[in-house]
N, CA, C and O atoms as a Tinker XYZ file with bonds, in Angstrom:
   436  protein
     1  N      0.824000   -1.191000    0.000000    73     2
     2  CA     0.000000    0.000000    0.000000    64     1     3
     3  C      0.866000    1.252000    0.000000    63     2     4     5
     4  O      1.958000    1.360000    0.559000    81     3
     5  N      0.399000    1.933000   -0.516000    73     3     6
     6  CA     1.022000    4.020000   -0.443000    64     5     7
     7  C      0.685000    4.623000    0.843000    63     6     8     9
     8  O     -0.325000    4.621000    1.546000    81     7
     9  N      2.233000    5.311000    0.957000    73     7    10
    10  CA     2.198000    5.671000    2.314000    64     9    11
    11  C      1.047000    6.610000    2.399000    63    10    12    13
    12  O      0.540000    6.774000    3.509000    81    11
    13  N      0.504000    7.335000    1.230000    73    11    14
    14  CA    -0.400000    8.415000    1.206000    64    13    15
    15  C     -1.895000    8.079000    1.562000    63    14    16    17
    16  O     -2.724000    8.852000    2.042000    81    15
    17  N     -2.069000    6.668000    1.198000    73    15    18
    18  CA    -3.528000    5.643000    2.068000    64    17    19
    19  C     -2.848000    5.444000    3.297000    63    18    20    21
    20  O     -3.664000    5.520000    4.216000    81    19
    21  N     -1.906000    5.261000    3.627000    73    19    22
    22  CA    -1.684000    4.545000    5.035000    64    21    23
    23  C     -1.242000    5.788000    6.450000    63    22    24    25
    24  O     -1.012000    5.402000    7.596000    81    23
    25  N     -1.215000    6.940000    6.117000    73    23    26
    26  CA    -0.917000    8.095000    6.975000    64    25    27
    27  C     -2.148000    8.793000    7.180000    63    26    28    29
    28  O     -3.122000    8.656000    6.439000    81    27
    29  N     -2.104000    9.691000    8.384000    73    27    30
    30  CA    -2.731000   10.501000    8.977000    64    29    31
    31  C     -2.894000   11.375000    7.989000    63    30    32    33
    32  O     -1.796000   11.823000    7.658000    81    31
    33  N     -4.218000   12.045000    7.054000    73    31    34
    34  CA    -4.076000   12.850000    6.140000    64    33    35
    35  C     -3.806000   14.608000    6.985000    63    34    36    37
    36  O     -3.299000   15.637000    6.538000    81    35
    37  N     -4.277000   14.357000    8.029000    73    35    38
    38  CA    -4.546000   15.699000    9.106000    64    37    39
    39  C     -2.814000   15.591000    9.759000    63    38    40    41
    40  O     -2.575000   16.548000   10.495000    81    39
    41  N     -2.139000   15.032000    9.669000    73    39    42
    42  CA    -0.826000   14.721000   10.427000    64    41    43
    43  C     -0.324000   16.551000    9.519000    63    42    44    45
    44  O     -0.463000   16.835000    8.329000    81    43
    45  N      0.170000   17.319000   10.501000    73    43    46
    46  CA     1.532000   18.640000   10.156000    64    45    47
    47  C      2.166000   18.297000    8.745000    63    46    48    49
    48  O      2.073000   18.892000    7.671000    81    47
    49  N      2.775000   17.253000    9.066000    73    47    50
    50  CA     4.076000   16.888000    8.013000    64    49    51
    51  C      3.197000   16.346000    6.493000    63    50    52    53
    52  O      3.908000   16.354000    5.488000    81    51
    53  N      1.984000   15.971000    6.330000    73    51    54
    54  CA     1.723000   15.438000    5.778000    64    53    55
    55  C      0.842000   16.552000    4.783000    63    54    56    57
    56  O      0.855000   16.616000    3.553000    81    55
    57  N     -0.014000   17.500000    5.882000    73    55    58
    58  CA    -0.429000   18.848000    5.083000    64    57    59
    59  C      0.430000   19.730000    4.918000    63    58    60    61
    60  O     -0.145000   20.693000    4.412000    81    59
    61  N      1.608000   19.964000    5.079000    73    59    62
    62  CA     2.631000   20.684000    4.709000    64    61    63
    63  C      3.411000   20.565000    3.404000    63    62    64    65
    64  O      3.807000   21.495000    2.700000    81    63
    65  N      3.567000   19.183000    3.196000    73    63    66
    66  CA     3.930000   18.348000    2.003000    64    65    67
    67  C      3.020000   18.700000    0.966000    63    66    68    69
    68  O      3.511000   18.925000   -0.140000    81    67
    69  N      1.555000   18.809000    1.139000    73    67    70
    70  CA     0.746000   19.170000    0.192000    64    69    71
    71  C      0.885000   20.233000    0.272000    63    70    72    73
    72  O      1.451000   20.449000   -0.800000    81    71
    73  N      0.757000   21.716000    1.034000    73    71    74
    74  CA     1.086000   22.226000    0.665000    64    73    75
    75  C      2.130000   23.680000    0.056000    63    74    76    77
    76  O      1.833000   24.863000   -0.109000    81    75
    77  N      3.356000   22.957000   -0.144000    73    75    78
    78  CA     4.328000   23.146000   -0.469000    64    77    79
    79  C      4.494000   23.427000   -2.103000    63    78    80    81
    80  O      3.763000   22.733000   -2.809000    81    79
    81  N      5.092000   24.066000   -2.565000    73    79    82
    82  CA     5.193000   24.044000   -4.320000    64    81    83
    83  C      6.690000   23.099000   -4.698000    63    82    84    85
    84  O      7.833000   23.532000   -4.849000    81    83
    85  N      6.346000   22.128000   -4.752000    73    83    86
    86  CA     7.706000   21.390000   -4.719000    64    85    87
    87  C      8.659000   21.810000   -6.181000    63    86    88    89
    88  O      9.867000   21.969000   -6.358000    81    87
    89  N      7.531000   21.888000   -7.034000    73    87    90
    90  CA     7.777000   22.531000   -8.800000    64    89    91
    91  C      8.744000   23.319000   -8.539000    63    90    92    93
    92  O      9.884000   23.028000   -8.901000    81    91
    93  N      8.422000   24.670000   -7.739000    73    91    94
    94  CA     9.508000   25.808000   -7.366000    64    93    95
    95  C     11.174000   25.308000   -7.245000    63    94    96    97
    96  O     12.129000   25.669000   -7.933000    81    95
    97  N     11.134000   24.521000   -6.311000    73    95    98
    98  CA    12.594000   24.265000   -5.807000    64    97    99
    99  C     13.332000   22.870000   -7.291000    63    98   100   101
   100  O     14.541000   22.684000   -7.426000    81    99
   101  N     12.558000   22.337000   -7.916000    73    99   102
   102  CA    12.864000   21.735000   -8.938000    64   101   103
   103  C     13.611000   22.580000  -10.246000    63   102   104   105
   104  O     14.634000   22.437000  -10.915000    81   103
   105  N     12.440000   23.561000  -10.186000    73   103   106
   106  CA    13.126000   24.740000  -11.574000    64   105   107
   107  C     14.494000   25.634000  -10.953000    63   106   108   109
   108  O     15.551000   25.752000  -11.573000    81   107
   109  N     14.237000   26.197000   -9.668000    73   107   110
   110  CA    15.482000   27.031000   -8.596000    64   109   111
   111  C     16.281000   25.853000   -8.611000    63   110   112   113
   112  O     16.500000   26.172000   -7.442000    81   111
   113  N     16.913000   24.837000   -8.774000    73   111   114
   114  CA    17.455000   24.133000   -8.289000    64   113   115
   115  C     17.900000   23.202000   -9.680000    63   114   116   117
   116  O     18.938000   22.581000   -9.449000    81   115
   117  N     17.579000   23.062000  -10.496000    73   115   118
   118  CA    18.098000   21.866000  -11.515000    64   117   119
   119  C     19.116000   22.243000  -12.434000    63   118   120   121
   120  O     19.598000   21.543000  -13.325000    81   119
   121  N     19.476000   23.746000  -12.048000    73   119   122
   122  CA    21.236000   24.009000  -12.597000    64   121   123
   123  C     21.914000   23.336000  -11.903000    63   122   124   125
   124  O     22.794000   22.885000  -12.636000    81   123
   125  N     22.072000   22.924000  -10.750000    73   123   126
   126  CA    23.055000   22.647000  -10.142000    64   125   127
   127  C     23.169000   20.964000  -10.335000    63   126   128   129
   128  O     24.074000   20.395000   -9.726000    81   127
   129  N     22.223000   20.149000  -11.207000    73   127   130
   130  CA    22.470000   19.309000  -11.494000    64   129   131
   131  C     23.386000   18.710000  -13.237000    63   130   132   133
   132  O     22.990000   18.935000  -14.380000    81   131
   133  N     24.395000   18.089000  -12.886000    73   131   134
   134  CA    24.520000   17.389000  -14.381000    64   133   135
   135  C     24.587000   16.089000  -14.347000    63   134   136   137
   136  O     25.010000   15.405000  -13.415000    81   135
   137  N     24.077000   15.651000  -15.594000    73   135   138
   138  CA    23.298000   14.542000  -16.429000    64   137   139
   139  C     24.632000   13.658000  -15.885000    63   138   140   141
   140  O     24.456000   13.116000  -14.794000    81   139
   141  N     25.782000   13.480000  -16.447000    73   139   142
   142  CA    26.968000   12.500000  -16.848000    64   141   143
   143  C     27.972000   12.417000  -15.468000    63   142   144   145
   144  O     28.837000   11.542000  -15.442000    81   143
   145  N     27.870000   13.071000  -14.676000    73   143   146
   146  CA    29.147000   13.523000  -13.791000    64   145   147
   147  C     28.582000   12.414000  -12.882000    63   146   148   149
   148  O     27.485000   12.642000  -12.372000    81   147
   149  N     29.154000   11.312000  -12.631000    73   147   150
   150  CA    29.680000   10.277000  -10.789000    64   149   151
   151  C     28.186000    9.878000  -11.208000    63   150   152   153
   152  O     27.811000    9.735000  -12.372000    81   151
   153  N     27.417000    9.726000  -10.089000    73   151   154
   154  CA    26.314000    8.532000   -9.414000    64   153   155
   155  C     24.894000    9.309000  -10.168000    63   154   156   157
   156  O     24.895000   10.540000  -10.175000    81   155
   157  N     24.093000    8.812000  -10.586000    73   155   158
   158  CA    22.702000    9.545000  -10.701000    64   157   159
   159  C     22.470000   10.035000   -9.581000    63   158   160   161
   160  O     22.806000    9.660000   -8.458000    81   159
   161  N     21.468000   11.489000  -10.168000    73   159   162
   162  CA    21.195000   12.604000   -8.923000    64   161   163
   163  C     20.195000   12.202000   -8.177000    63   162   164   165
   164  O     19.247000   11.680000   -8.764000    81   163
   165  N     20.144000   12.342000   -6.678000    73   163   166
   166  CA    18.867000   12.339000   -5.676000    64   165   167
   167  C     17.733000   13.412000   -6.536000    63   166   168   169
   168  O     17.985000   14.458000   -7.136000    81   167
   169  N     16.717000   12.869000   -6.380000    73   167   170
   170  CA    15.637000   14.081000   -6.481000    64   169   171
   171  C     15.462000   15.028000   -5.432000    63   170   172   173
   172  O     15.572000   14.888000   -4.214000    81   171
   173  N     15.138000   16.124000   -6.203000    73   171   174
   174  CA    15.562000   17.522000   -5.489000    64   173   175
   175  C     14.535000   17.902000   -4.577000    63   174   176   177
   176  O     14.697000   18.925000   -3.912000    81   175
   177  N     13.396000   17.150000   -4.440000    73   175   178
   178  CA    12.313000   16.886000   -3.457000    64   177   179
   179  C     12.666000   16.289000   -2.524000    63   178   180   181
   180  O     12.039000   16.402000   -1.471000    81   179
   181  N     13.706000   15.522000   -2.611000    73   179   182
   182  CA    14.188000   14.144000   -1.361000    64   181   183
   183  C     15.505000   15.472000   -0.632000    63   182   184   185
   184  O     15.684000   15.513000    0.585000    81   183
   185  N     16.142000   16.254000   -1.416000    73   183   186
   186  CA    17.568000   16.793000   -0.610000    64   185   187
   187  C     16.282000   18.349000   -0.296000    63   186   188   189
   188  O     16.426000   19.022000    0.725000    81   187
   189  N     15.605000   18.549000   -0.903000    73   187   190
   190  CA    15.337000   19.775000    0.002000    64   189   191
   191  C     14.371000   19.885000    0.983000    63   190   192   193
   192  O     14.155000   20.819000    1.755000    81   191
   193  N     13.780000   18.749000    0.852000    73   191   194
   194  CA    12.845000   17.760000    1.664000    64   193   195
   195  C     13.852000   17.493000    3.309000    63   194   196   197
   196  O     13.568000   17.785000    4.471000    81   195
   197  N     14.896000   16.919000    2.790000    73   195   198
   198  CA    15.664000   16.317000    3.867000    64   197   199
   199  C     16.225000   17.820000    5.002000    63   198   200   201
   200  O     16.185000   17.986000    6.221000    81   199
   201  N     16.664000   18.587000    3.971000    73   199   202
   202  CA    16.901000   19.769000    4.688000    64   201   203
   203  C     15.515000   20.650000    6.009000    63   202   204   205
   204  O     15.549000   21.127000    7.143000    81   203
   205  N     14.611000   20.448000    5.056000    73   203   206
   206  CA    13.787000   21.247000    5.552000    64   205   207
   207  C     13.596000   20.290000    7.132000    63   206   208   209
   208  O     13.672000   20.901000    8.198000    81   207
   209  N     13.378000   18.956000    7.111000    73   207   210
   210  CA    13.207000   18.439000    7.925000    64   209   211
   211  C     14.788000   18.595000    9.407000    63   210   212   213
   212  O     14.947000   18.924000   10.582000    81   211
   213  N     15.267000   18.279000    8.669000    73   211   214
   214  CA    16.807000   18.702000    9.617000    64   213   215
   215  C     17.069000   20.139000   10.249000    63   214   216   217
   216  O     17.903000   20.420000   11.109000    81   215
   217  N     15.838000   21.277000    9.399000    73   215   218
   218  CA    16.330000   22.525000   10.483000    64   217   219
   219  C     14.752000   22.650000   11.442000    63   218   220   221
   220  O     14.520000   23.254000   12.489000    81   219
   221  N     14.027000   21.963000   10.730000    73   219   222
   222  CA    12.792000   21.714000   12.250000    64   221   223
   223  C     13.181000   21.261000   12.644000    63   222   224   225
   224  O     13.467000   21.857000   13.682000    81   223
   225  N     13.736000   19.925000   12.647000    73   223   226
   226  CA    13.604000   19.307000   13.887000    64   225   227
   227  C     15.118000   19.607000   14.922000    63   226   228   229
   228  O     15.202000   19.101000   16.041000    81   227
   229  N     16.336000   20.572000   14.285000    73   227   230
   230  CA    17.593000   20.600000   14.813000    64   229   231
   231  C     18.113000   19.660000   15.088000    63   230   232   233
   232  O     18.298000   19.433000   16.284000    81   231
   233  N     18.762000   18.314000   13.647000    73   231   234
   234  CA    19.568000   17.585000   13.379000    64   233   235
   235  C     20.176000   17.566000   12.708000    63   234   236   237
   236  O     19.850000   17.906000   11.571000    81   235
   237  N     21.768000   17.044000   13.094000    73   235   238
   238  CA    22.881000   16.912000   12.130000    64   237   239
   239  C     22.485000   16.196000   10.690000    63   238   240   241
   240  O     21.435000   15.555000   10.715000    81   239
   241  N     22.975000   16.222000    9.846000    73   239   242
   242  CA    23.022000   15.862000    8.734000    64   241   243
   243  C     22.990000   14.374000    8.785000    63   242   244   245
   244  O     22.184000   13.836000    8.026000    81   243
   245  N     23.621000   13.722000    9.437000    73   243   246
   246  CA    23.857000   12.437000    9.953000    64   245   247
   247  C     22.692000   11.722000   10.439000    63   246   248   249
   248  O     22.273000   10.729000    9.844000    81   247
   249  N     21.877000   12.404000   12.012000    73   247   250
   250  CA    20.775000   11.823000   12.611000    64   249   251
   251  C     19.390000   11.908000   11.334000    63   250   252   253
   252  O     18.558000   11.051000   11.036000    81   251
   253  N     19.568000   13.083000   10.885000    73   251   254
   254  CA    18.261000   13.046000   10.317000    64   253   255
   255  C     18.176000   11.999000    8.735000    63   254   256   257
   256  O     17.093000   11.547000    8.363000    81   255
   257  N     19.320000   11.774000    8.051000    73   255   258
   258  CA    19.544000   10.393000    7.449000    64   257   259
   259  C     19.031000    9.084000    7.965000    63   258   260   261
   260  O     18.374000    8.290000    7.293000    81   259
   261  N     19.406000    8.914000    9.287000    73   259   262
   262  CA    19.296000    7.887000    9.857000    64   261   263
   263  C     17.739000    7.842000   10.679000    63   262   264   265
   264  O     17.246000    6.731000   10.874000    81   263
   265  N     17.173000    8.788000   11.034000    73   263   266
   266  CA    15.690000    9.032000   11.487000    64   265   267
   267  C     14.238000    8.630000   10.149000    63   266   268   269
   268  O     13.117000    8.132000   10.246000    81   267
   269  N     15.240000    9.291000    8.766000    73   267   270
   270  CA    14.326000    9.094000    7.671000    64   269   271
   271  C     13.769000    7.874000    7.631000    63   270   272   273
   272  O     12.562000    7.767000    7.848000    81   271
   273  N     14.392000    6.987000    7.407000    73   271   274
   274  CA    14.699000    5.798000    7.521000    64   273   275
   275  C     13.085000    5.068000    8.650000    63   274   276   277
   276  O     12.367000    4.163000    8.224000    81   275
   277  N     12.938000    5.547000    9.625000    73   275   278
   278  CA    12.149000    5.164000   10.494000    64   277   279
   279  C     11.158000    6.126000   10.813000    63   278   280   281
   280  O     10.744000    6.204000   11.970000    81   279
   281  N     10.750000    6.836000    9.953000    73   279   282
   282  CA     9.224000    7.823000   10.063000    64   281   283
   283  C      8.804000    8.002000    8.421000    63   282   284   285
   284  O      9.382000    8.515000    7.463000    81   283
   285  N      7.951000    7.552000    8.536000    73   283   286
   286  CA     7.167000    7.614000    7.047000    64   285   287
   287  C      6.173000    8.743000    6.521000    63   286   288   289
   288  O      5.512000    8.954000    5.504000    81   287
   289  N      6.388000    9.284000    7.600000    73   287   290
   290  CA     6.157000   10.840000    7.358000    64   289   291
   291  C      6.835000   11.694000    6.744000    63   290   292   293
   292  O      6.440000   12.619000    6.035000    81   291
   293  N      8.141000   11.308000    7.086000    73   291   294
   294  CA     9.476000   12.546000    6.865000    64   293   295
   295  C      9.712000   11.906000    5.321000    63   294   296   297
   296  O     10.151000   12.650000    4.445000    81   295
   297  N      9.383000   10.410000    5.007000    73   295   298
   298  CA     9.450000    9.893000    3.769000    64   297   299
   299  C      8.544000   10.138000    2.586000    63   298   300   301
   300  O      8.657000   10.302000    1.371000    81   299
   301  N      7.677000   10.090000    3.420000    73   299   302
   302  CA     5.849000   11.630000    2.443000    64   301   303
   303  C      6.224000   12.421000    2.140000    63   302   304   305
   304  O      6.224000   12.859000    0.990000    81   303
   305  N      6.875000   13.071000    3.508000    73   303   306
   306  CA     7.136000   14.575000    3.082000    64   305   307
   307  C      8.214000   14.752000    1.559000    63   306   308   309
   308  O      8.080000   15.562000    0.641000    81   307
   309  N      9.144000   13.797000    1.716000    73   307   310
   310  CA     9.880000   13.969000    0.977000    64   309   311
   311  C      9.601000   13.304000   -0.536000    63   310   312   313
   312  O     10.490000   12.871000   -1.269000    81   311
   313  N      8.550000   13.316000   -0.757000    73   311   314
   314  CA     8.119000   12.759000   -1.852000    64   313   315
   315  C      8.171000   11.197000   -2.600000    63   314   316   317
   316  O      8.157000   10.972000   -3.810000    81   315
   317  N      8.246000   10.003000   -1.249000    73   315   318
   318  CA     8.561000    8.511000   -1.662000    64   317   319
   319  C      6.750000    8.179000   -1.185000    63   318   320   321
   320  O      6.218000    8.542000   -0.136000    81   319
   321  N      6.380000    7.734000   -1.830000    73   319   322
   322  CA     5.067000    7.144000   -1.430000    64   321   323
   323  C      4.941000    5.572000   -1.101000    63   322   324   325
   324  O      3.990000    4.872000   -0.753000    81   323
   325  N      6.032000    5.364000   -1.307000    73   323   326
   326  CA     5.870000    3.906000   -0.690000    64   325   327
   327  C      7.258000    3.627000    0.311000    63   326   328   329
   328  O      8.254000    4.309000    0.070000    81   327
   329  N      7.308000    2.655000    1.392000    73   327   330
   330  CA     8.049000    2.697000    3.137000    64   329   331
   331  C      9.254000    2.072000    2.235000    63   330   332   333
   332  O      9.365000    1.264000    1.313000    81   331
   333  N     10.206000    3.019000    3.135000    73   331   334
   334  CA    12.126000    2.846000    2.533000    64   333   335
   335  C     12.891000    1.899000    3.495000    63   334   336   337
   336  O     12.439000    1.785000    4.634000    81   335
   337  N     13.838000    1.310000    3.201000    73   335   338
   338  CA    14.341000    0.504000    4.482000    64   337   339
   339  C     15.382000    0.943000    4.610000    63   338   340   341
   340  O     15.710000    0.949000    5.796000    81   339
   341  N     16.482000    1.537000    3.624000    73   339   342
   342  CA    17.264000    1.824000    3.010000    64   341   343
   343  C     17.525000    3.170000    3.389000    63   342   344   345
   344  O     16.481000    3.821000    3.431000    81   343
   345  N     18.991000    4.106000    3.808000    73   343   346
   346  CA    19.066000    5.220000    3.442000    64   345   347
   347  C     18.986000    6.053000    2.486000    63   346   348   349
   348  O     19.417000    5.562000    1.443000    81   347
   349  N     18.596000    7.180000    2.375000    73   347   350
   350  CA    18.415000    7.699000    0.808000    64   349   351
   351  C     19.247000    8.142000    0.289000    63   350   352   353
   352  O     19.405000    8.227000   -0.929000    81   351
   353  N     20.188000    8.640000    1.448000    73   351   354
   354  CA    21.394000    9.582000    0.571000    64   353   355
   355  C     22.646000    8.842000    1.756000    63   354   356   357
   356  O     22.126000    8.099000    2.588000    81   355
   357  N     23.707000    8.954000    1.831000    73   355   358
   358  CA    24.929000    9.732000    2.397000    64   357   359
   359  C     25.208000   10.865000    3.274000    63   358   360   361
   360  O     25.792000   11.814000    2.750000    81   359
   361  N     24.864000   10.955000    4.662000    73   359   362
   362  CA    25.023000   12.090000    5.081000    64   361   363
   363  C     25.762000   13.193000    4.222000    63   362   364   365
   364  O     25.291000   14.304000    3.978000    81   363
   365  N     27.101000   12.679000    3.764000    73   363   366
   366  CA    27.851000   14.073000    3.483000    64   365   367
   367  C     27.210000   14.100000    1.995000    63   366   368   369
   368  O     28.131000   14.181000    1.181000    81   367
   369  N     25.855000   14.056000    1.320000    73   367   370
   370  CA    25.376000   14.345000    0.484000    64   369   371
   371  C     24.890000   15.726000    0.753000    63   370   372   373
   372  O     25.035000   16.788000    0.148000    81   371
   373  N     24.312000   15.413000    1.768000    73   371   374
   374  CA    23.786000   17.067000    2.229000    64   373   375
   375  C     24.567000   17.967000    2.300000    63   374   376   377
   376  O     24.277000   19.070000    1.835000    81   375
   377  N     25.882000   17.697000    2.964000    73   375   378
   378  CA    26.953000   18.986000    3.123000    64   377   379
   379  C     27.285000   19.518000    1.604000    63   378   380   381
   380  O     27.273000   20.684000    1.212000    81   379
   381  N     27.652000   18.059000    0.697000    73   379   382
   382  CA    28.077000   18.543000   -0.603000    64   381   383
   383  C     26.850000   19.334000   -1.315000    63   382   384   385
   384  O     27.074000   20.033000   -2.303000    81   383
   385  N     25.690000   19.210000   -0.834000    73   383   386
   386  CA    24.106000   20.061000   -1.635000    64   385   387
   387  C     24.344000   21.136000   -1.133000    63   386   388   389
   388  O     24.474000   22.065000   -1.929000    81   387
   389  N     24.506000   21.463000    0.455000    73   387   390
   390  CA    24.147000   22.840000    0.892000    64   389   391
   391  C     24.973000   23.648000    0.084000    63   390   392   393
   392  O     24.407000   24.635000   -0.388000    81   391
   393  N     26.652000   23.425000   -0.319000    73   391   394
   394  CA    27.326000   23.973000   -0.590000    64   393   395
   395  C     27.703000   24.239000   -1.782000    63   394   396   397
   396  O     28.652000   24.951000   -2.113000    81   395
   397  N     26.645000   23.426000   -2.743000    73   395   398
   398  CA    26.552000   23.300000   -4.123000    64   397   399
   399  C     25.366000   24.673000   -4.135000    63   398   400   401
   400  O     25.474000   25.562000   -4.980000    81   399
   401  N     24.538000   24.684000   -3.350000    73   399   402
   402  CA    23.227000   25.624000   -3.142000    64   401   403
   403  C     23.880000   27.143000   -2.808000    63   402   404   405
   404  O     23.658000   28.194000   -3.409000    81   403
   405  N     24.512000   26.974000   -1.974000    73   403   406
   406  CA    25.143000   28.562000   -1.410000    64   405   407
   407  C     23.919000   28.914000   -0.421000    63   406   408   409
   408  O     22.857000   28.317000   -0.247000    81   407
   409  N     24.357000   29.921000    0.084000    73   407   410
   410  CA    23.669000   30.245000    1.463000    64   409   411
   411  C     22.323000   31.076000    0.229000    63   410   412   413
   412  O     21.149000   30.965000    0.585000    81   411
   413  N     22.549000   31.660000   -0.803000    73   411   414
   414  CA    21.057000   31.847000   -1.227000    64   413   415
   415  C     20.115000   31.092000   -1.435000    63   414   416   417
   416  O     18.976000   31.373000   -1.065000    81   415
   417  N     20.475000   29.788000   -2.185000    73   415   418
   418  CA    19.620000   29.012000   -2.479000    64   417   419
   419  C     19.055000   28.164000   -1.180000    63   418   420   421
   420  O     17.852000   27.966000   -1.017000    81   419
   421  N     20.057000   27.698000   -0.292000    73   419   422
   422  CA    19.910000   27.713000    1.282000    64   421   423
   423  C     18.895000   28.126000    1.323000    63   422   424   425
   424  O     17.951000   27.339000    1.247000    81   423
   425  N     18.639000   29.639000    1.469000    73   423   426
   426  CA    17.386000   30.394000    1.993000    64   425   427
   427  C     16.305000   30.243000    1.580000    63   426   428   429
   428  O     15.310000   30.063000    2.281000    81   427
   429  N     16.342000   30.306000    0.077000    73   427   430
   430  CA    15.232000   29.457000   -0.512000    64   429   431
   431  C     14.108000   28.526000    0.178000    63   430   432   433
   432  O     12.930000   28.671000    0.504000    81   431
   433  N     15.155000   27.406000    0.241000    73   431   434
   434  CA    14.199000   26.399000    1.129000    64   433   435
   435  C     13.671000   26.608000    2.675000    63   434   436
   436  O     12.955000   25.757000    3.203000    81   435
C-alpha cells in the first residue's frame, strides 16, 4: 500500500507536504544538477525535503539520514510514497548540496 492511504491525512508533516510548491525548488534548483558527472542525482524533493526536515527538527546531517529511515512521514514529506528501508542519501550528500546551493539558495528552502 502508499504511504499516502496509510498516513494521517490531518498529520503537520503530511499537510505541509501538500502544501508546499515542490515545482519551485525543482526549476530554482536543476542548474546545479549534471546529467553524466559520478552517481545519478537524488531528487531535489528528497535533498530539500531532507533539509527542511533537519532545520525543524535541529539535526545533524547524519541523525536526520538515519531518522528518515524510520518515520514515514518525513518519507511523504519527501516525496517517496511507498516505506524505505534503506538510506536515501549519504550524510555528506547534504553537506556537498548545501554547498553546491550557497547560502542563497539555502534560503530558498
Amino acid at each position: 500500500m502508499r504511504l499516502s492511504e496509510q498516513l494521517n491525512p490531518k498529520h503537520p508533516l503530511f499537510l505541509l507536504a501538500q502544501a508546499i510548491d515542490w515545482s519551485y525548488f525543482e526549476r530554482e534548483f536543476v542548474r546545479f544538477y549534471r546529467a553524466k558527472l559520478g552517481h545519478p542525482p537524488k531528487p531535489i524533493r528528497l535533498m530539500a525535503g531532507l533539509l527542511m526536515v533537519q532545520h525543524m527538527e535541529g539535526l545533524s546531517h547524519e541523525r536526520v539520514v538515519e531518522l528518515w529511515v524510520e518515520n514515514p512521514y518525513w518519507q511523504h514529506f519527501c516525496g517517496f510514497d511507498h516505506l524505505q528501508w534503506e538510506l536515501p542519501i549519504h550524510p555528506s550528500s547534504l553537506t556537498r548540496w548545501r554547498k553546491r546551493l550557497g547560502p542563497g539558495g539555502v534560503e530558498k528552502i
